[in-house]
matplotlib code that plots the C-alpha trace (Angstrom):
import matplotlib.pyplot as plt

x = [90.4, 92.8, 95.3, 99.1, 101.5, 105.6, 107.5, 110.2, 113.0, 114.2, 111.6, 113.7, 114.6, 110.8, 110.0, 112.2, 111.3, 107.3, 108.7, 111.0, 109.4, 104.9, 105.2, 103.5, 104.0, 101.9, 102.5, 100.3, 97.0, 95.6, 91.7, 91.2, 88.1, 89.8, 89.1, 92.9, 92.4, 89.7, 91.9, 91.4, 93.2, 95.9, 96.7, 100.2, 101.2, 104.7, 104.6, 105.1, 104.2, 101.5, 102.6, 100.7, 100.4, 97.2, 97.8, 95.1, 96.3, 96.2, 96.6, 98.6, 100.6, 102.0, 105.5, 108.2, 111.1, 113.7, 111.6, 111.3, 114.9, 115.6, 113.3, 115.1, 114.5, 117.6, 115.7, 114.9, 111.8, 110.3, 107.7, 108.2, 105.3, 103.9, 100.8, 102.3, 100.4, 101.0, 100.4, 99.9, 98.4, 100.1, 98.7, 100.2, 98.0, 97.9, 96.6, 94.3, 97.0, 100.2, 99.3, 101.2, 98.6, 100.9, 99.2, 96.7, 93.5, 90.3, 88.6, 85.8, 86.5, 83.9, 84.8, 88.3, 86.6, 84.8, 88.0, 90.0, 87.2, 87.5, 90.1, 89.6, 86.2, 85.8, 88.7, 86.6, 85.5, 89.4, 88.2, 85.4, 85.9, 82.8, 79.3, 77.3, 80.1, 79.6, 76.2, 76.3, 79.0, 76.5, 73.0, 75.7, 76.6, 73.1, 71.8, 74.5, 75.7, 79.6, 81.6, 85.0, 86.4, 89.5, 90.6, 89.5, 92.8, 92.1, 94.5, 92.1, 89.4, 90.9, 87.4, 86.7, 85.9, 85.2, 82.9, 83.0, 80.2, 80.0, 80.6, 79.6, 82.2, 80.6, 82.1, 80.9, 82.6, 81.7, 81.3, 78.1, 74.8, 73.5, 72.9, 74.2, 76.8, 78.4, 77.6, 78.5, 79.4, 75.6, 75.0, 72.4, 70.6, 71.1, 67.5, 67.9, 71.5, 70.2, 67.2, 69.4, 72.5, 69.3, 68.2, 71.3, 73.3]
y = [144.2, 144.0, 146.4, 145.3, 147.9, 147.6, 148.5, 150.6, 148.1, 146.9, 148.9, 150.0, 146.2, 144.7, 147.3, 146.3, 142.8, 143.3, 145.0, 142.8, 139.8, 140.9, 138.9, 139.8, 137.6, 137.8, 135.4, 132.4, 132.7, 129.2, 129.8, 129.0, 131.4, 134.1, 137.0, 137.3, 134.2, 135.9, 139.1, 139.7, 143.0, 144.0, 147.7, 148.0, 151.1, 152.1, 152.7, 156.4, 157.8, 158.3, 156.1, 152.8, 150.2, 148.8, 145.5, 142.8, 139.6, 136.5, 133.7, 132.9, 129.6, 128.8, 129.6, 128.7, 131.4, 129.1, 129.7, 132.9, 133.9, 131.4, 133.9, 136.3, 138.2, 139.4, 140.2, 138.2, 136.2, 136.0, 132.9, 129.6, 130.1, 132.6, 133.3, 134.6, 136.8, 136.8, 140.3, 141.7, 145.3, 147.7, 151.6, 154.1, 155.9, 158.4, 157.4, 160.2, 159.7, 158.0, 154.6, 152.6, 149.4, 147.0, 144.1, 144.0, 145.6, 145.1, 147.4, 147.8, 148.5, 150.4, 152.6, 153.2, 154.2, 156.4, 158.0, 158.1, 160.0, 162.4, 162.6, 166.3, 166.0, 162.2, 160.9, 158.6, 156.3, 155.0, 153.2, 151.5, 148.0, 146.4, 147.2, 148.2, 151.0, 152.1, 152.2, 153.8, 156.6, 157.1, 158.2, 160.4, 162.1, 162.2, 163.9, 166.3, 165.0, 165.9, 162.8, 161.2, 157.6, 156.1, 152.5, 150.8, 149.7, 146.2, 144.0, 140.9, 142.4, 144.0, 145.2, 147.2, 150.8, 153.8, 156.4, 159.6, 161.8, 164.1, 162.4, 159.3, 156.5, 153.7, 150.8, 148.9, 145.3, 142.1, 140.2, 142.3, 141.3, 143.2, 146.6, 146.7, 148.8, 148.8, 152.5, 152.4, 149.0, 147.9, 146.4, 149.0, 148.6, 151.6, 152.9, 153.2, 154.7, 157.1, 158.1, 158.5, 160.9, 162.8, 163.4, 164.6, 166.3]
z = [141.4, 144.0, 145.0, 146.0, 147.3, 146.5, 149.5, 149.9, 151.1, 147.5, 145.5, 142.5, 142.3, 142.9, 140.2, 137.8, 138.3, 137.4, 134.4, 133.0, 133.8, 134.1, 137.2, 140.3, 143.7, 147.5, 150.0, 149.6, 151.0, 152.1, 151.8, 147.2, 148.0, 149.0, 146.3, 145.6, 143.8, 141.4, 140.4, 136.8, 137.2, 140.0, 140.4, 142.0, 143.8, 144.4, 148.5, 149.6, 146.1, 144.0, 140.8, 140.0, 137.0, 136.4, 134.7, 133.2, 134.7, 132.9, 135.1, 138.1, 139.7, 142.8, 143.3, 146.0, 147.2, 144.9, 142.2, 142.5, 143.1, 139.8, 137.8, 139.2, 142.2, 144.3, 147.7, 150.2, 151.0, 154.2, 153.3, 151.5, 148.9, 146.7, 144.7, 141.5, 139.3, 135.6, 134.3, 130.6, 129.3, 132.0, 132.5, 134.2, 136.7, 139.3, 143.1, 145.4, 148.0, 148.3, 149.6, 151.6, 153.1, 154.4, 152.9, 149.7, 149.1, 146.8, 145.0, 142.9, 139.0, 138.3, 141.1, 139.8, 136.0, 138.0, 139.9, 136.4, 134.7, 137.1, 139.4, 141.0, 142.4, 142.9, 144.7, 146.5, 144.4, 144.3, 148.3, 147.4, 147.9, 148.1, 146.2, 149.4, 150.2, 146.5, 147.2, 150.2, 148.7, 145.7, 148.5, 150.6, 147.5, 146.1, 149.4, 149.8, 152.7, 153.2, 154.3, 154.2, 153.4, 153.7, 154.0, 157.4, 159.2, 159.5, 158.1, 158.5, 156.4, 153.2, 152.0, 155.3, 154.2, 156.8, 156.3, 158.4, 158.7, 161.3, 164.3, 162.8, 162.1, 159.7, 158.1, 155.5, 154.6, 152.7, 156.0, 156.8, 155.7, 151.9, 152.5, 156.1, 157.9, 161.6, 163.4, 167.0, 167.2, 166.1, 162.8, 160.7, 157.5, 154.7, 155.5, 159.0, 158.6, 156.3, 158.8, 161.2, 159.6, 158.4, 161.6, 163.5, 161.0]

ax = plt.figure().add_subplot(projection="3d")
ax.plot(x, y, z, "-o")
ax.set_aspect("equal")
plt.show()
């Protein structure tokens, strides 16, 4: 699932447009692997609140600025190209916090079911982004050891997550190896970062 964010400048009109016309658009991204390409759901936030739509999308094309304004967009476009999502099946929702990530994230959908079924106590699941911080989220809670997560602020990496326990800062990201985290600027497996949070906290 990937999460896209509508900015403030022009909001009421980006809105509008993803109403009226179930149409989605990011700048292009070069790399066909990149997981944008693989959406099959898009959550999108409105920036500075905490309103989103989850929508099912159902394909997407490639779409220049012309294009765009022809479909009828009244903002201007900073790029040429766009990756336009074709959406279907929206859901209201309510966000942990109000989000405002300058560019898109990912996260996991079965961490979102998890947030919706219970909002109050579980805000966390709504950051996980990749299944070895889910897993890593699920042995914290099942230990009882109190953390935090948030979003790493890494615009190259949008599946970066940061865990805080204690005086511990760890990150957990596709890029890493299964089942490995940074800590301390050292690439650790889950057992040894579990030994080790046990020890010192």
């Amino acid at each position: 699932m990937t999460i896209g964010v509508v900015q403030k400048e022009n909001q009421n009109e980006r809105l509008n447009f993803i109403k009226e016309k179930l149409i989605y658009h990011v700048p292009f991204v070069k790399n066909v692997n990149s997981k944008l390409y693989l959406s099959k759901k898009l959550l999108i936030c409105k920036s500075g609140t905490f309103e989103a739509i989850l929508y099912d999308v159902k394909d997407w094309e490639i779409l220049t600025d012309k294009e765009l304004t022809d479909l009828g967009t009244t903002w201007n476009h900073r790029k040429e190209k766009y990756i336009a999502f074709h959406l279907e099946n929206g859901m209201t929702i309510t966000t942990p916090d109000k989000l405002s990530p300058l560019k898109f994230r990912y996260a996991t959908l079965e961490g979102l079911n998890r947030y919706l079924q219970n909002p109050d106590s579980d805000k966390g699941y709504f950051y996980l982004t990749n299944p070895d911080a889910a897993r890593l989220y699920q042995e914290l809670k099942k230990q009882n050891i109190d953390f935090q997560i948030k979003w790493a602020d890494n615009d190259n990496d949008p599946s970066m997550v940061e865990f805080l326990v204690k005086d511990f800062i760890i990150y957990s990201s596709d890029k890493y190896p299964d089942l490995h985290y940074e800590c301390y600027s050292e690439t650790i497996s889950l057992k040894s970062l579990l030994e080790s949070l046990n020890n010192k906290i």
